[in-house]
GULO-755491 format. One record per residue (C-alpha): chain; residue in one letter; x, y, z; residue number from 1. Coordinates in pm, 1 decimal, padded with zeros to 6 digits. Example, Ala and Ser with C-alpha at 12.3 -4.5 7.8 and 13.67 -1.06 7.14 Angstrom:
BEGIN
KERO  ch  aa         u         v         w    i
KERO   A   A   01230.0  -00450.0   00780.0    1
KERO   A   S   01367.0  -00106.0   00714.0    2
This chain:
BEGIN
KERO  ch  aa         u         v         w    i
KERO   A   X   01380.5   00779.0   01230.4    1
KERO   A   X   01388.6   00447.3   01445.8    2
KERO   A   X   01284.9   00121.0   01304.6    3
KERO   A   X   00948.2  -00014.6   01423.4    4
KERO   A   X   01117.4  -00353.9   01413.9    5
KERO   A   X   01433.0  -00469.4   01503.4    6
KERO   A   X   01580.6  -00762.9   01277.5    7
KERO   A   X   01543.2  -01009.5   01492.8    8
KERO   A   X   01164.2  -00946.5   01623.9    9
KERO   A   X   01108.2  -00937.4   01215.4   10
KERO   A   X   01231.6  -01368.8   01241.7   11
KERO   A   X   01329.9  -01312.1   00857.4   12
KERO   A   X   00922.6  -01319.9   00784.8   13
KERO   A   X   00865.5  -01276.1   00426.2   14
KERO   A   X   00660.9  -00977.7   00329.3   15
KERO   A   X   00509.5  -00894.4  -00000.3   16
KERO   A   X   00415.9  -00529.8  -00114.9   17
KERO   A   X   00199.0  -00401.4  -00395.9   18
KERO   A   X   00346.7  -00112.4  -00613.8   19
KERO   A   X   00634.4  -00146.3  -00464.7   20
KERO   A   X   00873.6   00036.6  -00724.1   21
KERO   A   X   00792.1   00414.0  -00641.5   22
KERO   A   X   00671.8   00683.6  -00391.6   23
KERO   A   X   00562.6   00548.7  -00058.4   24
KERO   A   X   00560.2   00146.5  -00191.9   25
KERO   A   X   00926.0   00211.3  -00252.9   26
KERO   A   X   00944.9   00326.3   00069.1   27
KERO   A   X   00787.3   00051.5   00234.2   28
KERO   A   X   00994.2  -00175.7   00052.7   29
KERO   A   X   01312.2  -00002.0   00197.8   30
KERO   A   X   01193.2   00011.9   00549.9   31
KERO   A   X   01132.4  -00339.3   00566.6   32
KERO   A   X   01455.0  -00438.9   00453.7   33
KERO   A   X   01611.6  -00222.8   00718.8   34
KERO   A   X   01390.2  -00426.3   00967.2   35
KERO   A   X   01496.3  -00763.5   00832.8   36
KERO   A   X   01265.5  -00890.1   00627.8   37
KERO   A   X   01309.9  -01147.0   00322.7   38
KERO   A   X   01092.8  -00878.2   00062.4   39
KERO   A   X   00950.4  -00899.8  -00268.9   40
KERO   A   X   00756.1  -00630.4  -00447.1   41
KERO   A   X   00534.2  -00609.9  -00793.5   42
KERO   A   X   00490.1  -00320.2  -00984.4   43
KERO   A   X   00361.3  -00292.2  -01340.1   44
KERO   A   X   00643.3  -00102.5  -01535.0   45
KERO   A   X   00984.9  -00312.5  -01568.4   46
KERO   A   X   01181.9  -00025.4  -01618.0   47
KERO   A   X   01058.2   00127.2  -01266.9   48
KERO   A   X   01135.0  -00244.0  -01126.0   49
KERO   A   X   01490.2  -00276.7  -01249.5   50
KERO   A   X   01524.0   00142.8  -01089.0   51
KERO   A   X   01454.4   00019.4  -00792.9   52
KERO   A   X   01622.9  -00290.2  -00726.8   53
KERO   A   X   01910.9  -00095.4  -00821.0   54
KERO   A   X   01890.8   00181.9  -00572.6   55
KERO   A   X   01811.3  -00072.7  -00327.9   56
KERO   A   X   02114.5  -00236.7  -00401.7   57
KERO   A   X   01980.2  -00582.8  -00481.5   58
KERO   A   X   02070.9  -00713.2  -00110.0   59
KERO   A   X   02150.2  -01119.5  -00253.5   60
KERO   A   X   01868.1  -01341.8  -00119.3   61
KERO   A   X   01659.9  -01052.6   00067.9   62
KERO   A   X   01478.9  -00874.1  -00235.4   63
KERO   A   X   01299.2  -01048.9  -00475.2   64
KERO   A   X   01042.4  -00815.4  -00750.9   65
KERO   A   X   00887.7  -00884.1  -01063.8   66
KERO   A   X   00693.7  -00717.7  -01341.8   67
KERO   A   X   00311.6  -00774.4  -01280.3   68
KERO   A   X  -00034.7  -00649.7  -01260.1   69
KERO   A   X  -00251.1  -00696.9  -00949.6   70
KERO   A   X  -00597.1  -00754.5  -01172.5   71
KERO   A   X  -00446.5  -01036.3  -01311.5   72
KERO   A   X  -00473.2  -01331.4  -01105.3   73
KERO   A   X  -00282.8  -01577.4  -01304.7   74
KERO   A   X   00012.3  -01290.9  -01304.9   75
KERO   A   X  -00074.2  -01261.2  -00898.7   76
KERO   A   X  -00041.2  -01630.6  -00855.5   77
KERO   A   X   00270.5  -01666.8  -01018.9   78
KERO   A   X   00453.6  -01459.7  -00874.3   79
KERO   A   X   00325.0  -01577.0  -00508.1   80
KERO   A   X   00416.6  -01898.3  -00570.9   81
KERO   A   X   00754.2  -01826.4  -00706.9   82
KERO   A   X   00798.9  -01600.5  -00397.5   83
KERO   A   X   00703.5  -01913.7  -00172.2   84
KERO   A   X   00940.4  -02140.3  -00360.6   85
KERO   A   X   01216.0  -01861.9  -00277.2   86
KERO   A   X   01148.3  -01837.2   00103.2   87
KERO   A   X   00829.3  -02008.8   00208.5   88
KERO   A   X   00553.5  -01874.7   00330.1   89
KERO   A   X   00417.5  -01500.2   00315.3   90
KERO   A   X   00337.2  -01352.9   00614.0   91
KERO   A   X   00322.6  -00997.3   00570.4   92
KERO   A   X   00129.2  -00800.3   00252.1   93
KERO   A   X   00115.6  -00494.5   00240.8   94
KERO   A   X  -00145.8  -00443.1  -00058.2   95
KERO   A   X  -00024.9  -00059.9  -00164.3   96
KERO   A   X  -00060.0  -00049.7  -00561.7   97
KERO   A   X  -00288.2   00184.8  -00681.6   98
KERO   A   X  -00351.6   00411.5  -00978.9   99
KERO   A   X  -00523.5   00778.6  -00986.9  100
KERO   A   X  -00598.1   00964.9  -01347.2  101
KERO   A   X  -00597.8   01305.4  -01289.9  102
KERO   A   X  -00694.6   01623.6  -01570.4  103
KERO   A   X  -00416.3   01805.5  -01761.1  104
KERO   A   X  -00395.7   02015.2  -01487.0  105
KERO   A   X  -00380.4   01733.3  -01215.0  106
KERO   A   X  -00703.5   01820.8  -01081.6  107
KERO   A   X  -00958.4   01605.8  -01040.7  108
KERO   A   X  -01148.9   01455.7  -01350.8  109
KERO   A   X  -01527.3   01551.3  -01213.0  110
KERO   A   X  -01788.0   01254.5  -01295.6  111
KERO   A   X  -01917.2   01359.3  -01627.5  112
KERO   A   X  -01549.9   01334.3  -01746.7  113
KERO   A   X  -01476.3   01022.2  -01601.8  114
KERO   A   X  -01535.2   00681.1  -01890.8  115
KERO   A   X  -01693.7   00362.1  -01787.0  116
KERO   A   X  -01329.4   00188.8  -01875.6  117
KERO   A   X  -01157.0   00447.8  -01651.7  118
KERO   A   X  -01376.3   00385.9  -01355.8  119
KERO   A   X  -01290.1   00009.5  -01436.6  120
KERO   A   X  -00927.0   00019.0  -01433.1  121
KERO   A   X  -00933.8   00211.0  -01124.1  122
KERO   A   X  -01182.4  -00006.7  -00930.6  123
KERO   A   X  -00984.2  -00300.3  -01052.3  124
KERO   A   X  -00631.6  -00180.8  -00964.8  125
KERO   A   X  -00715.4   00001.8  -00615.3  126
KERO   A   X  -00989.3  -00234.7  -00497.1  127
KERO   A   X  -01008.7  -00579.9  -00698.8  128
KERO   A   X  -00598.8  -00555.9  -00667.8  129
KERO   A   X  -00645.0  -00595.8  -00286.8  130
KERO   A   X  -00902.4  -00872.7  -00294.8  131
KERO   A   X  -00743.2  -01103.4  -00535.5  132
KERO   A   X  -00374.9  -01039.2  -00319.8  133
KERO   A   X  -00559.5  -01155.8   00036.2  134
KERO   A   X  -00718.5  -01453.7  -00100.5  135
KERO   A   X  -00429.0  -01559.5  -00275.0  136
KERO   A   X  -00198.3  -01540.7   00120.2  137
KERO   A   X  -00488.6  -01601.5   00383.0  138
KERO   A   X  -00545.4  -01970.7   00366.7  139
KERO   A   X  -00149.9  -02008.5   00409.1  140
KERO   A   X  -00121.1  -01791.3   00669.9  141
KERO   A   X  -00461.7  -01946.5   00846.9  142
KERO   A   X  -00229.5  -02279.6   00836.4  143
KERO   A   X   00035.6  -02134.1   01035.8  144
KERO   A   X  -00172.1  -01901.4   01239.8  145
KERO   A   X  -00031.1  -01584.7   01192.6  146
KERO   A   X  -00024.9  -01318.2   00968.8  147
KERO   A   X  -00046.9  -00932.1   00858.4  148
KERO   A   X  -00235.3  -00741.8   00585.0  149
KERO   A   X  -00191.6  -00366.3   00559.3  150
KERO   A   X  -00367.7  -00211.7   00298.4  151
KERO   A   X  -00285.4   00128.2   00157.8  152
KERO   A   X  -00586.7   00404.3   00131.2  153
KERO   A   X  -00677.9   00712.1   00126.2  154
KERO   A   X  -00811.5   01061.5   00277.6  155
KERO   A   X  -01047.5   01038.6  -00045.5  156
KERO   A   X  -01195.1   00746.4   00132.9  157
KERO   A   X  -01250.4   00906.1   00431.3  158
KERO   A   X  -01335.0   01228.5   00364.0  159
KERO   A   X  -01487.9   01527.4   00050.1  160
KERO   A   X  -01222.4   01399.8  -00225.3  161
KERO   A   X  -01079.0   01739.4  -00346.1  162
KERO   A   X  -00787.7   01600.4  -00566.1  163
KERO   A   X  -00887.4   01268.5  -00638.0  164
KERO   A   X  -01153.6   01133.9  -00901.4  165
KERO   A   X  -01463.2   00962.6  -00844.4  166
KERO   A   X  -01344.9   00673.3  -00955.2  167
KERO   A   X  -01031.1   00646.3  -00682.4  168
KERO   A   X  -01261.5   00835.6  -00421.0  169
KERO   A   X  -01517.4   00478.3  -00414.6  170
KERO   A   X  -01232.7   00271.7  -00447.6  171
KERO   A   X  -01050.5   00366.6  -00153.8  172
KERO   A   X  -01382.2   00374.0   00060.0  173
KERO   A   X  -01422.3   00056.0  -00067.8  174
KERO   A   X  -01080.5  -00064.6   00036.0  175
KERO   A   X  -01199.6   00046.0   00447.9  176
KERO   A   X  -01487.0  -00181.4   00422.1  177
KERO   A   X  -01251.0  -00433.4   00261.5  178
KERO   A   X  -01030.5  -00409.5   00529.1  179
KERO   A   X  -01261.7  -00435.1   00792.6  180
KERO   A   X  -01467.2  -00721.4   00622.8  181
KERO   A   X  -01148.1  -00883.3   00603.3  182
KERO   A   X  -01020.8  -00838.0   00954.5  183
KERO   A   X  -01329.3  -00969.3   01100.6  184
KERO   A   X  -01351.2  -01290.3   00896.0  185
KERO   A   X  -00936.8  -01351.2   00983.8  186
KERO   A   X  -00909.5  -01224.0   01332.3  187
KERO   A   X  -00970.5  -01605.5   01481.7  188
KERO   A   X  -00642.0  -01709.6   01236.3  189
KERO   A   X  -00415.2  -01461.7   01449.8  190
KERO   A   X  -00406.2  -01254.4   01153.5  191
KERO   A   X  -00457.8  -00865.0   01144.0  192
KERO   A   X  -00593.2  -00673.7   00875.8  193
KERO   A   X  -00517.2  -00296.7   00904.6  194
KERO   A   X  -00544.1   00018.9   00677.7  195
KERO   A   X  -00334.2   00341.2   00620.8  196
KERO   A   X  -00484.0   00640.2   00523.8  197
KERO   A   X  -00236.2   00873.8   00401.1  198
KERO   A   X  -00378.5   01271.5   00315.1  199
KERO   A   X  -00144.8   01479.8   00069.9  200
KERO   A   X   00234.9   01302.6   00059.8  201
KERO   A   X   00480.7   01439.6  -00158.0  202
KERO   A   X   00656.1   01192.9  -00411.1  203
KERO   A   X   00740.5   01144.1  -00776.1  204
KERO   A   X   00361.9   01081.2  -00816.1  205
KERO   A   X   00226.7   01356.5  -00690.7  206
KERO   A   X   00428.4   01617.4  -00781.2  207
KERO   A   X   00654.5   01902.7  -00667.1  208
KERO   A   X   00555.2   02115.4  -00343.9  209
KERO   A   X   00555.6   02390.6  -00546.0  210
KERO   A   X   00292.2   02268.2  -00786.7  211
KERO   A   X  -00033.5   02490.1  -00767.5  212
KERO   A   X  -00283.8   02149.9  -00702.9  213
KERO   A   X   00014.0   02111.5  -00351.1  214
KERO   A   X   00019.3   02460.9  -00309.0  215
KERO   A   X  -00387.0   02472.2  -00264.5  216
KERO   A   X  -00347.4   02154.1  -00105.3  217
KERO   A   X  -00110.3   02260.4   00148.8  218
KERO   A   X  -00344.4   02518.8   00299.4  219
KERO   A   X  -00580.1   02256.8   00428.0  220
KERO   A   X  -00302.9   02093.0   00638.3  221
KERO   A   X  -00347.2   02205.2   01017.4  222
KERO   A   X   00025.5   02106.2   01025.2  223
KERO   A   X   00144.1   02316.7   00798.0  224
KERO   A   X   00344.2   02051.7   00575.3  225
KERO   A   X   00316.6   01762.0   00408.7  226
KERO   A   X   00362.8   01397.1   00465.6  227
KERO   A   X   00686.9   01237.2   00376.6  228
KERO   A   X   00646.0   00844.1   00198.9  229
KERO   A   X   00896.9   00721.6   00504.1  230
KERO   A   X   00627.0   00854.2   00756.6  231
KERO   A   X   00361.5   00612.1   00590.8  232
KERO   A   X   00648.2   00320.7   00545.4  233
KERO   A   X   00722.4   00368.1   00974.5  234
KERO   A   X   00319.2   00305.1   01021.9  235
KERO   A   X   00315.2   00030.4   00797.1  236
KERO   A   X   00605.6  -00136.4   00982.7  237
KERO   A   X   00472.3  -00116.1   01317.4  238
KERO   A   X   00108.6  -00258.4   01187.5  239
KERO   A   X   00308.2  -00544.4   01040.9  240
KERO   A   X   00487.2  -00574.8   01340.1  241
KERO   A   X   00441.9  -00880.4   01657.4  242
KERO   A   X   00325.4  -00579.0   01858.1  243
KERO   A   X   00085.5  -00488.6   01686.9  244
KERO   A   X  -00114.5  -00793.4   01733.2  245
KERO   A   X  -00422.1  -00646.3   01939.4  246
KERO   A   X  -00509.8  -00378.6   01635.8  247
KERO   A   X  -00739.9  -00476.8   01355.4  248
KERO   A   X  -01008.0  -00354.5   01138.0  249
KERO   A   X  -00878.6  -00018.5   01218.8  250
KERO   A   X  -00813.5   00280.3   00964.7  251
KERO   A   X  -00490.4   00484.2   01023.6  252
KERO   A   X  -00537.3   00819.8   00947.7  253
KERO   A   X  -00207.1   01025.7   00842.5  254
KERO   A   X  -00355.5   01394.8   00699.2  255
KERO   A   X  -00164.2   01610.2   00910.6  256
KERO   A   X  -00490.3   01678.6   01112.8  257
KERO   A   X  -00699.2   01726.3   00794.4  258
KERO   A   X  -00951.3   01446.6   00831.2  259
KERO   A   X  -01034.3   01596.4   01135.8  260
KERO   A   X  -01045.1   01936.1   01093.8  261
């Protein structure tokens, strides 16, 4: 697939991504390195940190990550400003972390088994996450006039959740007013706030096609497959992209059709 960016429209910007370690954040990760960004990426489990960077290859003095969780501000803060002290300024993030308990049977957990902490973690991670990231990187990009948030939803924000909890179902609804909340308050600043709504993508998260939840799944596709991780990581790009300056406040829809079906 070609690159949404060439390295030199990318001008070695710095870009930050949530969740970065795994399934489509890994992804992302990987596509803008190919595009020439200077990249750093959190992610809450060390071992899945040190995976990546070494799959990745640990390009020297492109690809910076760290262990850290996105509800924790002073952990958020940190690492921002240890990311600025690398490179300077962020002016991409790409706010993809996000967490989804599922039943034994990777179904979703219906309300009346879903726990007041549950709903918290979720809320906190998917939504909170988010918020805390673009306050941390919008008064720095304000100073220098540019800048680009992507944030990472999902069909069970748009649409009848049929896999996904309650809990991650109002959280990524959330995260579309968020965005467009957001995009209205920095459009002045030259910055654009967009989000991606993926429907069912296969990863290490989700599962193997052949798993009865995908196989169910699957049927609801008018396309007849599922999404890949480096389809979400090309849309991504281009949103982060200079060309993509005139879109914002908008929700990217990537469901094979199933949205709108």
């Amino acid at each position: 697939m070609e690159s949404a960016k060439s390295k030199d429209q990318s001008d070695g910007r710095v870009a930050l991504i949530t969740g970065g370690a795994r399934g489509i954040g890994f992804e992302i990760v990987r596509r803008f390195l190919a595009d020439g960004y200077q990249v750093a990426f959190m992610s809450t489990t060390a071992e899945h940190v040190e995976r990546a960077l070494d799959t990745l290859g640990r390009p020297e003095g492109r690809l910076y990550a760290e262990k850290g969780d996105v509800t924790r501000q002073d952990e958020v803060s940190g690492f921002i400003n240890r990311v600025r002290a690398r490179w300077g300024e962020i002016a991409i993030l790409v706010n993809n972390a996000g967490i989804s308990p599922k039943r034994a049977d990777q179904n979703a957990p219906w309300l009346s088994q879903t726990s007041l902490e549950e709903w918290t973690r979720v809320v906190d991670v998917n939504l909170s996450g988010p918020f805390i990231l673009t306050r941390f990187v919008a008064p720095a990009m304000i100073a220098e006039g540019y800048g680009r948030i992507i944030n990472v939803g999902s069909l069970a924000g748009r649409a009848m959740p049929l896999i996904a909890g309650p809990h991650y179902a109002a959280s990524k609804s959330g995260l579309v007013g968020l965005t467009r909340a957001t995009a209205r308050d920095l459009a002045p600043y030259g910055i654009t706030v967009n989000c991606v709504a993926p429907g069912r993508v296969l990863s290490d998260l989700t599962g193997p096609a052949e798993a009865p939840v995908n196989k169910t799944a699957l049927n609801r596709i008018p396309v007849g497959r599922f999404g890949t991780a480096e389809e979400v990581a090309y849309v991504v790009a281009f949103l982060a992209s200079s060309g993509a300056g005139f879109i914002t406040g908008a929700t990217i829809d990537m469901t094979g059709g199933e949205f709108s079906a």
